[in-house]
Backbone as CSV, one residue per row, in Angstrom:
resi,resn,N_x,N_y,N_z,CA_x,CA_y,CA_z,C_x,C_y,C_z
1,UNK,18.946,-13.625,27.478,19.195,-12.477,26.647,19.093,-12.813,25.159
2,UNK,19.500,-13.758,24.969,19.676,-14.228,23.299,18.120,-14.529,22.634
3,UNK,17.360,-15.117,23.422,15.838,-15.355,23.593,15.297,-14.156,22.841
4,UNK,15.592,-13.201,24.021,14.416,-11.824,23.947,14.982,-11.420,22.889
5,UNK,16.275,-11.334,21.835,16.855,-10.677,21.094,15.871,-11.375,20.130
6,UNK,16.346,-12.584,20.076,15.494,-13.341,18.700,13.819,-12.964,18.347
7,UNK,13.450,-13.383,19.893,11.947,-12.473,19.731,11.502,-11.333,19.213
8,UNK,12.577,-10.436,19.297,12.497,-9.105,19.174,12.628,-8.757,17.376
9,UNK,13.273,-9.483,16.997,13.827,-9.822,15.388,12.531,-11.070,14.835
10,UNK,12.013,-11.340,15.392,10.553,-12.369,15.115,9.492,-11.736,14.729
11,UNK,9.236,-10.500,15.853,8.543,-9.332,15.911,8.736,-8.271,14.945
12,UNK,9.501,-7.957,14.361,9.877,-7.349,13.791,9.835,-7.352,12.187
13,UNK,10.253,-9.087,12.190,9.743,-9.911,10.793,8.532,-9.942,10.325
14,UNK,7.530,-10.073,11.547,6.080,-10.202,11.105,5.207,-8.899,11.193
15,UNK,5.914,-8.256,12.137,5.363,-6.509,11.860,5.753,-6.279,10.200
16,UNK,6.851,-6.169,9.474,7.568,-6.284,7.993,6.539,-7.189,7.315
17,UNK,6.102,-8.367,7.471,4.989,-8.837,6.591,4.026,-8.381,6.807
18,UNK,3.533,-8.654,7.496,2.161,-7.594,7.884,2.036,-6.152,6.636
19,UNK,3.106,-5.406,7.396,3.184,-4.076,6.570,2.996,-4.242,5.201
20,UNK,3.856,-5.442,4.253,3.834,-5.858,3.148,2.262,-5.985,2.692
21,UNK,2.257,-7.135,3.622,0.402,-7.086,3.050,-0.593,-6.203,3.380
22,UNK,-0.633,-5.161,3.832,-1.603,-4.258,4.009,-1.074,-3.303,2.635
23,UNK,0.205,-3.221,2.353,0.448,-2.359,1.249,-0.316,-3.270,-0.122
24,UNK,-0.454,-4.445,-0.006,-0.557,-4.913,-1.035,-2.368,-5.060,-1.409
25,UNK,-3.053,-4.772,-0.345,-3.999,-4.602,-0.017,-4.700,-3.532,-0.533
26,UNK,-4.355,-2.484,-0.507,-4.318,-0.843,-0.618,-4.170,-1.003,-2.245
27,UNK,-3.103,-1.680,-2.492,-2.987,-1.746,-4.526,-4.326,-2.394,-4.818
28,UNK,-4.778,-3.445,-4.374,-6.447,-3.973,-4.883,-7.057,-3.130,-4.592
29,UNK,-7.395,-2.132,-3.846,-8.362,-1.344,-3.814,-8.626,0.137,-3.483
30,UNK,-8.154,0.868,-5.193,-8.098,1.768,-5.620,-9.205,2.378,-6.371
31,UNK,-10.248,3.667,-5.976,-11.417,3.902,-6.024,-11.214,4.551,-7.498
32,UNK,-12.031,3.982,-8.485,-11.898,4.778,-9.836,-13.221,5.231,-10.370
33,UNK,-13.006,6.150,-11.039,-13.850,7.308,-11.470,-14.679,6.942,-12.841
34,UNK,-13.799,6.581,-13.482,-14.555,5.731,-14.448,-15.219,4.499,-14.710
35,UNK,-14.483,3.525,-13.547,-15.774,2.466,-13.179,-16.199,2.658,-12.420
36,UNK,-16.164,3.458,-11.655,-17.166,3.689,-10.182,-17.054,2.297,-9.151
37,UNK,-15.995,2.007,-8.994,-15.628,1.233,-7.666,-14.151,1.020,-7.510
38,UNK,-14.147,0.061,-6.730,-12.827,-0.145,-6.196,-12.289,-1.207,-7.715
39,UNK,-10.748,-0.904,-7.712,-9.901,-1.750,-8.683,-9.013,-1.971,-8.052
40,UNK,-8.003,-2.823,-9.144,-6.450,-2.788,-8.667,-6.049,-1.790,-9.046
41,UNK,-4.272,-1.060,-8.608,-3.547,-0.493,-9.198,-2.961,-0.877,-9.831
42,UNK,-2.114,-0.222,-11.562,-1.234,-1.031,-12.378,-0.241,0.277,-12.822
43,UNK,0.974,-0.512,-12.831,1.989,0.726,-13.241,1.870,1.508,-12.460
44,UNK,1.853,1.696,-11.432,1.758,2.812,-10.338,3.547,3.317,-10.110
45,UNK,2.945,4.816,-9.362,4.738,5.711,-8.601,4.125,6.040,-7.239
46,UNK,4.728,6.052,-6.378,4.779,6.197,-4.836,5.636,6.869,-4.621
47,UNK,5.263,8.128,-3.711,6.236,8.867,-3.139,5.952,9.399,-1.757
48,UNK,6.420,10.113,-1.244,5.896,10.733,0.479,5.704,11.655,0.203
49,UNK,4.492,12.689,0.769,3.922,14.115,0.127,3.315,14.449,1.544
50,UNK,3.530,16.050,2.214,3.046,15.809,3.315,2.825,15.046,4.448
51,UNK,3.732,14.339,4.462,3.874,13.376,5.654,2.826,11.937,5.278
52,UNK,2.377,12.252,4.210,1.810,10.390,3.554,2.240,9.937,2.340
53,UNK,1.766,8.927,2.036,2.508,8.543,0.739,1.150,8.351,-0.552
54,UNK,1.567,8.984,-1.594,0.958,9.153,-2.621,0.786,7.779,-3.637
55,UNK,-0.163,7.295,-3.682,0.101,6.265,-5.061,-0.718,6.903,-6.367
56,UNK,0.121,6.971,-7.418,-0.827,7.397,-8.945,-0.359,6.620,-9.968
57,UNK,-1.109,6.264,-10.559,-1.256,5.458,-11.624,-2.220,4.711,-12.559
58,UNK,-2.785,3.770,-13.291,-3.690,3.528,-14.016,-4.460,2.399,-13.215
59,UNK,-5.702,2.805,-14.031,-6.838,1.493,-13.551,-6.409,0.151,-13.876
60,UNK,-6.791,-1.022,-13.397,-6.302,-2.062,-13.569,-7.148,-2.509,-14.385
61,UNK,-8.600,-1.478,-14.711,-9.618,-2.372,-15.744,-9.861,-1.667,-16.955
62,UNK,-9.976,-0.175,-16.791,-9.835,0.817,-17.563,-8.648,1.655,-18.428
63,UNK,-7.842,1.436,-17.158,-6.489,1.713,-18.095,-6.746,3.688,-17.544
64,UNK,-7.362,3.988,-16.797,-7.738,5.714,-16.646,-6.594,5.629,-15.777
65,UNK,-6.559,7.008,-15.287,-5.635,7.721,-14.372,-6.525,7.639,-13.125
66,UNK,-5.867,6.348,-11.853,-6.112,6.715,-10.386,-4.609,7.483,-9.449
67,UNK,-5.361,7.906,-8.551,-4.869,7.737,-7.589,-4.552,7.929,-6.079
68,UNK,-3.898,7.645,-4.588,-5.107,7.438,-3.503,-3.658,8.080,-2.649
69,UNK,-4.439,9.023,-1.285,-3.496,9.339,-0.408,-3.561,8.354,0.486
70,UNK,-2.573,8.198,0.712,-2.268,6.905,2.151,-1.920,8.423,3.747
71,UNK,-2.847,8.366,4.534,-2.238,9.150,5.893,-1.925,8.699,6.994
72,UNK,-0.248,9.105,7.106,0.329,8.228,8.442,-0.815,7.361,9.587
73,UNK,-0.303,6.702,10.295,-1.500,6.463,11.289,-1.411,6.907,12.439
């Protein structure tokens, strides 16, 4: 029993990183209008809108206004 508990909290840890890095993923590559490709995000706000989460904020090269809907999966 103590096993499967720990496993279960193992699983759980690396589902939590995982998640981390796919979010962090998503900040490098933010489609902008004024350079015409993918950037980072900088200074960004996140919120939940319709059941996804919104990121807006500035180009990481331009300094313009991005920003990208994330939809549940």
């Amino acid at each position: 029993m103590i096993i499967l508990g720990m496993e279960r909290n193992m699983k759980k840890k690396v589902s939590d990183i995982d998640m981390k890095r796919r979010f962090q993923e998503v900040l490098k590559h933010i489609y902008c209008m004024h350079c015409k490709k993918t950037v980072p995000l900088a200074d960004y706000d996140a919120w939940i809108d319709q059941g996804g989460v919104v990121l807006k904020g500035k180009c990481g090269l331009c300094g313009g206004e991005v920003s990208r809907f994330i939809e549940p999966e």
